[in-house]
N, C-alpha and C positions, 0 to 999 in steps of 0.2 A: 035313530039319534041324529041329530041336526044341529049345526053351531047355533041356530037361532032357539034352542030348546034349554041351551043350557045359559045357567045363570049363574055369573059370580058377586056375590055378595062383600065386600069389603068389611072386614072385623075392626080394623080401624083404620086412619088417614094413611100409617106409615107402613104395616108389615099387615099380613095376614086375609086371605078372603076364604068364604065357605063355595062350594060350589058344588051345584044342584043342577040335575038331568044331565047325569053322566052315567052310566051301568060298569064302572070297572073289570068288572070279570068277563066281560066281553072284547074281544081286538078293537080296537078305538080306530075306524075308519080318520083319512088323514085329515078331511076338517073339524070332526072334533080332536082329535089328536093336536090339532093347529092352537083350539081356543082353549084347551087346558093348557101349551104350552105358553101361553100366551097371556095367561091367568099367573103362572107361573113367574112369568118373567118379570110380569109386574108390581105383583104383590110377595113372591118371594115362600112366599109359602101357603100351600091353600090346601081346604079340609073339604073329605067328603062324608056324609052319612051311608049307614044304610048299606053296605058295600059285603055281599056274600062271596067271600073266593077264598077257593083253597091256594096252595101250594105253588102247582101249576099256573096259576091263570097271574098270581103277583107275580112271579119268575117272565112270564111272559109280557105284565102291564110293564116290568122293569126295560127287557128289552125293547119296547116300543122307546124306549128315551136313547137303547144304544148299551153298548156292552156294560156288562154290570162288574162290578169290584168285587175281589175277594178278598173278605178283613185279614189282615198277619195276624190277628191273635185269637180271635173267637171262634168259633168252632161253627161250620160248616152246617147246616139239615143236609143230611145224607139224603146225597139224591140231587142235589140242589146248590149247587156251590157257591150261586150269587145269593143265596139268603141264609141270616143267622134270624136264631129263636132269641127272644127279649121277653125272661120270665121271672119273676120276683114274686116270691109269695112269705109265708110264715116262718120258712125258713134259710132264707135268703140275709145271708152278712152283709153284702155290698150288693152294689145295684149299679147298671151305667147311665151318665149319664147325670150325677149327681152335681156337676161344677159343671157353669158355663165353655159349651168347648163349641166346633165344628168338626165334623167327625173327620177321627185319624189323617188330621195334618201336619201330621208326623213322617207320611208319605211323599216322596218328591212328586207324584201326581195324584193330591185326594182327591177323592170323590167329589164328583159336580153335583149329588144330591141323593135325599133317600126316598123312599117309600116304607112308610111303618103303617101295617096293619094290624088291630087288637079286635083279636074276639073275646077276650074276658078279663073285663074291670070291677075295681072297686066299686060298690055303690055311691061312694062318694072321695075325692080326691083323685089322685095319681096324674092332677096335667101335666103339659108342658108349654112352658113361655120359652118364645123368638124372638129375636131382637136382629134388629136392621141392621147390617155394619154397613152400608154407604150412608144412612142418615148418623149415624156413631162417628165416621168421615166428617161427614159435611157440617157437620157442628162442631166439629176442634176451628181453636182458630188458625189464621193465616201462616202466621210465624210458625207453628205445630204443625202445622199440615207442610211445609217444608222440610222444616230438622228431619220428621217422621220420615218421608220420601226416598231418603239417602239412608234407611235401614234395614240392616236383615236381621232377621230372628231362628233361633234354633228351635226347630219343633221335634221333641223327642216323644218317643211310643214307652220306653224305660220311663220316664219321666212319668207319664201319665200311671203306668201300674204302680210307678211308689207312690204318688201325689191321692190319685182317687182310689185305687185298690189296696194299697198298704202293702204289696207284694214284699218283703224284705227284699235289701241289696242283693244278698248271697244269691237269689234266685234269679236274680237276672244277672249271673256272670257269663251265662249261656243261653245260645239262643237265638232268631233272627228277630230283632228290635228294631226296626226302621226309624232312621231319624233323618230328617232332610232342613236345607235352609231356605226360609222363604221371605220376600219382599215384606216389611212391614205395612208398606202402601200397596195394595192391587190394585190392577185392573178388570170388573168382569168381562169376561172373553166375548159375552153377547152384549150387553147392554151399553158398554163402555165405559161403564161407573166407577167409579175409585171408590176404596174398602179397606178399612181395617183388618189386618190379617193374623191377630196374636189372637190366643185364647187360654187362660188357666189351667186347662188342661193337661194341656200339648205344650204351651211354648217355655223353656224352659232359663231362655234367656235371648239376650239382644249383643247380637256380633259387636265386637268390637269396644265397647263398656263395660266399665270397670264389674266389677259383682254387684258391689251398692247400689251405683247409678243404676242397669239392668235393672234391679228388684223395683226401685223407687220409680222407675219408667214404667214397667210393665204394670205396678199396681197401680198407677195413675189411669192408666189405659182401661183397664179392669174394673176400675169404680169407673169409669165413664161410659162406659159399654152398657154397663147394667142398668143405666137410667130408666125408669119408665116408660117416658117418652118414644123409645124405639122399639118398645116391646107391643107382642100381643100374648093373650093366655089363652088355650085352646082348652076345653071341657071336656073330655072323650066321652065317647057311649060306644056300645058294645060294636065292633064291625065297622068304626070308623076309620077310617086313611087319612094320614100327612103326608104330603108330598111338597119336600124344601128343597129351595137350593142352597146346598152345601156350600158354595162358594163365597157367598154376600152373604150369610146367617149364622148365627150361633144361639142353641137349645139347650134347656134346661130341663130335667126333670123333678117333679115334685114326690117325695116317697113319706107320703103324710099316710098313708091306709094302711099300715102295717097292723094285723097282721094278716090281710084279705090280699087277694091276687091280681096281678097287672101282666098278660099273657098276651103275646104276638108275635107276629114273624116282620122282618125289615127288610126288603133288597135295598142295594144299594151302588148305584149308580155312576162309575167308572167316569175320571175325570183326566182333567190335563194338568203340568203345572200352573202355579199361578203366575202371573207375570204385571 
């Protein structure tokens, strides 16, 4: 495998590329390791086909990016601590992943990015759309890209189990809930890019504003995120990989195949705060 073997295809101008002559379940010598990360960086999120690996070998493509994160609330593959199973089939209530979020940034340092693997989809449905948050950024105007600048927001993990899972109050009187405050404007640590940092999920309000204002802020933010414009839509097929960064992105999943199966495993990739 050779940098010069591997090809990355851009899915559109803003977010998203496919990329071809990579063997993932293989240890990725450091210049391909260089042009994947490097694909990465620039597109934000990029897919591969065709990708046979068990357990071991993603636990290990993980570690090639650097220590991997362990979720507070989903449950572990025995065996395996940096990856959780991501399974919905026929009888599945709730699913994650259902409202635009970036994962568990409700952490004071989330994850800088995942890897999700599926060996068995729907025949048809179950994608998922990304969306850019530096182009989500750099389209607010001037004036907004100010106010914004001098804000912090609260990202709660309680939040998110009552919002997307319907968990009742009572159930989370107890417990470890990670909740942290984060910059409403980032910075990415590599690229240098300034970024929107709220998501529907997780964020549960904006420091310092009143309740109303908060609400009428953060859904203003929320229809603007969601434009088309900074989105791509990914297609899966059986054995394909995403590998985003977590820290400029926010994913969506789509649970249109019910009542057929959407099966795979995620590491997920150990980050810093935002700043």
């Amino acid at each position: 495998m050779t940098p010069n073997s591997i090809c990355v295809e851009p899915i559109t101008p803003t977010i998203g590329a496919e990329v071809s002559g990579v063997d993932l379940s293989r240890p990725l010598d450091e210049h391909s390791f260089e042009a994947v990360h490097k694909a990465l960086l620039t597109h934000q999120v990029i897919f591969f086909r065709d990708q046979e690996m068990g357990l071991d070998q993603l636990e290990a493509l993980g570690h090639r990016f650097g220590r991997l994160h362990i979720h507070p609330t989903e449950r572990c593959v025995e065996g395996h601590p940096g990856l959780i199973k991501l399974h919905v089939d026929a009888n599945s209530k709730v699913y994650a992943g259902r409202m635009w979020h970036s994962d568990v940034s409700s952490e004071p340092a989330p994850p800088m990015g995942s890897i999700l693997h599926l060996h068995e989809i729907p025949a048809t449905g179950g994608d998922t759309l990304f969306a850019n948050m530096c182009a989500a950024y750099e389209a607010l105007s001037d004036p907004m890209k100010a106010w914004l600048s001098g804000l912090e927001a609260l990202h709660e993990s309680k939040y998110n189990l009552r919002v997307c899972f319907g968990v009742p109050e009572e159930d989370l009187l107890e417990g470890d809930f990670p909740e942290a405050v984060h910059p409403v404007i980032c910075r990415h640590p590599e690229t240098g890019k300034k970024l929107l940092f709220v998501n529907e999920s997780f964020t549960s309000r904006i420091i310092g504003l009143a309740p109303e204002e908060s609400r009428a802020l953060l859904s203003l933010l929320y229809e603007h995120i969601v434009s088309p414009r900074f989105q791509c839509r990914f297609r899966w097929r059986r054995n394909s990989v995403a590998i985003w960064d977590n820290r400029c992105t926010q994913h969506l999943a789509i649970w249109d195949y019910y009542p057929h199966t959407r099966s795979g495993h995620r590491a997920t990739l150990a980050g810093t705060p935002p700043s």
